[in-house]
C-alpha positions as CSV (number, residue, x, y, z in Angstrom):
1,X,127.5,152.7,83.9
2,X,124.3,152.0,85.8
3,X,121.1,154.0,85.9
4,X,120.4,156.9,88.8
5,X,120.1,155.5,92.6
6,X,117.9,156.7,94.8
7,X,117.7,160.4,94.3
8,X,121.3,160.5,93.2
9,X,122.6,159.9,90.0
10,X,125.9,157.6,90.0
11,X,128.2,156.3,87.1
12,X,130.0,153.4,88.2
13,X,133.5,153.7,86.0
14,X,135.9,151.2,87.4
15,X,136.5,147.8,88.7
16,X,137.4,148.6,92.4
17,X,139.0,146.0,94.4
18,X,137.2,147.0,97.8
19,X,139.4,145.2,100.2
20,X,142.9,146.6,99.2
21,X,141.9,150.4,98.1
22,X,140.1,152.5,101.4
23,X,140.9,156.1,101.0
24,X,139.5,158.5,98.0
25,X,139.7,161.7,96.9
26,X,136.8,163.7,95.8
27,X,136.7,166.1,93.2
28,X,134.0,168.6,92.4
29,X,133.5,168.9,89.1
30,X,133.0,173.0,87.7
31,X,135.3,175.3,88.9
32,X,138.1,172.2,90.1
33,X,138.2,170.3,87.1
34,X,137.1,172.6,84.4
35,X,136.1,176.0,84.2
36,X,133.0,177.1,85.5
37,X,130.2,178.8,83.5
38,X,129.5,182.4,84.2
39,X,127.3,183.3,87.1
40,X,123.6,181.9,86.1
41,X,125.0,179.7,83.6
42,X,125.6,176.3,83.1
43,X,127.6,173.7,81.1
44,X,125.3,172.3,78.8
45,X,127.8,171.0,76.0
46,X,131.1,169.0,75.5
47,X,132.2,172.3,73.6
48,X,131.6,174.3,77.0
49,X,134.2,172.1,79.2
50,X,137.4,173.7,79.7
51,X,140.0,171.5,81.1
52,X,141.8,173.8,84.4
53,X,145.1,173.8,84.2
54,X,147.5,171.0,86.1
55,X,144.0,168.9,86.6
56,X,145.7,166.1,84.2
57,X,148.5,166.1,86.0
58,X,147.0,166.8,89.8
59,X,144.9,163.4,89.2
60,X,147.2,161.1,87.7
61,X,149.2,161.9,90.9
62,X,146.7,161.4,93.0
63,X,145.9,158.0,91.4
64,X,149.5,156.7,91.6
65,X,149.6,157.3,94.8
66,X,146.9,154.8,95.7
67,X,143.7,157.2,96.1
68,X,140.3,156.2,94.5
69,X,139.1,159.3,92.1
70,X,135.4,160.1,92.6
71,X,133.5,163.1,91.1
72,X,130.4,164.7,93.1
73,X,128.8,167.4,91.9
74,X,125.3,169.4,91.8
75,X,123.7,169.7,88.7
76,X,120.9,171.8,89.0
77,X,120.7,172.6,85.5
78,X,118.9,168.8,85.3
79,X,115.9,169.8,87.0
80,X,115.6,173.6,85.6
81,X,115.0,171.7,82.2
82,X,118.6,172.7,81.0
83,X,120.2,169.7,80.0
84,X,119.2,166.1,79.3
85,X,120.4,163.5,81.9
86,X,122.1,161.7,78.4
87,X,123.8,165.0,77.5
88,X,124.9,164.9,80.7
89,X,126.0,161.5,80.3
90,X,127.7,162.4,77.0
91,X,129.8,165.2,78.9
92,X,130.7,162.8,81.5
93,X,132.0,159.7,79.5
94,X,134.0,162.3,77.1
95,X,135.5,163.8,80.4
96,X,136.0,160.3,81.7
97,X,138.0,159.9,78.7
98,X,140.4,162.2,78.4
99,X,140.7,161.8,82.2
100,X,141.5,158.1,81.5
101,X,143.9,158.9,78.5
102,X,146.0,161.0,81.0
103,X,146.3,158.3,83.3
104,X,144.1,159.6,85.8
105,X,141.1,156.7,86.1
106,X,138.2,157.8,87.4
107,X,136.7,155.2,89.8
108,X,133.0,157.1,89.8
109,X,130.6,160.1,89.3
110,X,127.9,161.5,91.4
111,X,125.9,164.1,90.3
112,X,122.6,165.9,92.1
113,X,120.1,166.6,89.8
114,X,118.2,168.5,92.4
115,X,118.1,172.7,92.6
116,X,118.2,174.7,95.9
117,X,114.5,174.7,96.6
118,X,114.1,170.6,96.1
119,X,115.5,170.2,100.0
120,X,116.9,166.8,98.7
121,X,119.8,165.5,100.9
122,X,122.1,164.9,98.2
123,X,122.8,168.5,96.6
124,X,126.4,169.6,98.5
125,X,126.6,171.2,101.2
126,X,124.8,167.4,102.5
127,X,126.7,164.6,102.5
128,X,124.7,162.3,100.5
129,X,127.0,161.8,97.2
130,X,129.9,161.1,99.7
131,X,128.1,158.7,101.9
132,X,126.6,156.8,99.4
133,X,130.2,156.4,97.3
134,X,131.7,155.3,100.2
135,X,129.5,152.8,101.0
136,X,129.5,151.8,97.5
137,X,133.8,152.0,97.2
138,X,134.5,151.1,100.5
139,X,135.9,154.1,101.3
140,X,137.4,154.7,104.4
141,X,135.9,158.6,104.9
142,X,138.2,159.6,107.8
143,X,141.2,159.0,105.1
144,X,139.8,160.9,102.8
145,X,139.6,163.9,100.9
146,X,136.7,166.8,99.6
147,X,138.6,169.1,97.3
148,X,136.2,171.7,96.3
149,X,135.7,175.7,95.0
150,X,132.9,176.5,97.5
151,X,132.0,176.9,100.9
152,X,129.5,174.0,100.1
153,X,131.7,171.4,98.4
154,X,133.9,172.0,101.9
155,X,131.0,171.7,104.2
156,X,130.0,168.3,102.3
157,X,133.5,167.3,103.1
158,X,133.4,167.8,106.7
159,X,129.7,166.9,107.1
160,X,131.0,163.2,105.7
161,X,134.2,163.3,107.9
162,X,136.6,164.0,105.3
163,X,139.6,166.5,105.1
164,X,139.5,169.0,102.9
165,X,141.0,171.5,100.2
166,X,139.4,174.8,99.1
167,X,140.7,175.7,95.8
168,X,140.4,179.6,95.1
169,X,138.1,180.6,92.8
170,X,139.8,183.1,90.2
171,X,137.3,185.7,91.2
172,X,138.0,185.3,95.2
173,X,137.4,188.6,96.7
174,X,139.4,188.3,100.0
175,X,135.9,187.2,101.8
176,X,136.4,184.7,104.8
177,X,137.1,181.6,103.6
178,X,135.4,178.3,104.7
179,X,137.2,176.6,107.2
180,X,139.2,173.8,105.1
181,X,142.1,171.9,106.3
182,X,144.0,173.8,103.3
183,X,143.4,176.3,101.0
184,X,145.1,176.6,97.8
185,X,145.2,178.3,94.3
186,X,146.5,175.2,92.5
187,X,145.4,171.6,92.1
188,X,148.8,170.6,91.8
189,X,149.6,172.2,95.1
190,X,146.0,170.6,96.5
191,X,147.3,166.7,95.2
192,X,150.7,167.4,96.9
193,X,149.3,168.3,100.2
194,X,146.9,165.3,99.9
195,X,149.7,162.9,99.3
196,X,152.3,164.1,101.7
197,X,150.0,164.5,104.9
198,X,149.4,162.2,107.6
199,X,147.0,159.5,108.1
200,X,144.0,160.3,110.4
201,X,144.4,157.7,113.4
202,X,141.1,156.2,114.5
């Protein structure tokens, strides 16, 4: 893994072959992949992360079926003095790896350290993280995919000209919700839509 870029940190994870693999899926990390920390909390520990369920499953799907894996998330609790860019670290190769053990590789991580009031323009709802991994990947963004729990983590996805996937939050009060391409409960139902829609024509 290589050190922070730019204002974003990035863990490079695989060996990406970046003329035969163009289309991604993005993943937000807390509240798609593991259970979030209650409101003004944050995961600070292995201990704390809590696998959702059908994540395993959702990914290793998604992988099979030809789409690079890349994790982008804000971690705000960096810059409140909350956790340690190598706990951080920590939490993200012991994710990687039981990821990895399920058969769903994941081809990189981008995180934000920044909080609300830095005005960096990589913290979601910007479209920093995505840009730069595509760049990075090759990613062809148009064929992509932002699957996120928050009006932000959708508005990153469109802001990079991706499609996207709201999952419900648990707690999801019947509010209007952000304006994704589908909108879904399950990450198993998320990774079917994914894989059984059209391709975006340029």
């Amino acid at each position: 893994m290589t050190a922070a870029r730019q204002s974003v940190g990035f863990y490079e994870l695989a060996n990406v072959d970046k003329l035969s693999v163009r289309k991604a899926v993005f993943l937000d990390r807390d509240g798609v992949i593991n259970r979030k920390a209650p409101e003004g909390q944050y995961i600070t520990s292995w201990e704390q992360m809590e696998f959702l369920p059908g994540v395993d499953e959702a990914m290793r799907a998604l992988k099979q079926a030809g789409f690079l894996l890349i994790i982008v998330t804000n971690q705000s609790a960096v810059s409140r003095n909350e956790l340690a860019l190598d706990t951080l670290d920590s939490i993200h190769r012991r994710m990687v790896q039981h990821l990895s053990q399920a058969g769903a590789v994941v081809d990189g991580i981008y995180y934000c350290p920044h909080d609300r009031s830095g005005k960096c323009g990589c913290r979601k709802p910007q479209p920093k993280m995505l840009q730069q991994a595509a760049c990075e990947h090759g990613i062809d963004l148009l064929q992509s995919w932002m699957v996120g729990d928050t009006a932000t983590d959708i508005e990153a996805g469109i802001a990079a000209g991706c499609r996207t996937v709201w999952l419900r939050p648990a707690d999801f009060d019947g509010g209007a919700p952000p304006p994704a391409d589908f909108s879904t409960d399950s990450i198993r139902d998320a990774a079917h839509w994914i894989m059984n829609a059209d391709p975006v024509l340029d």
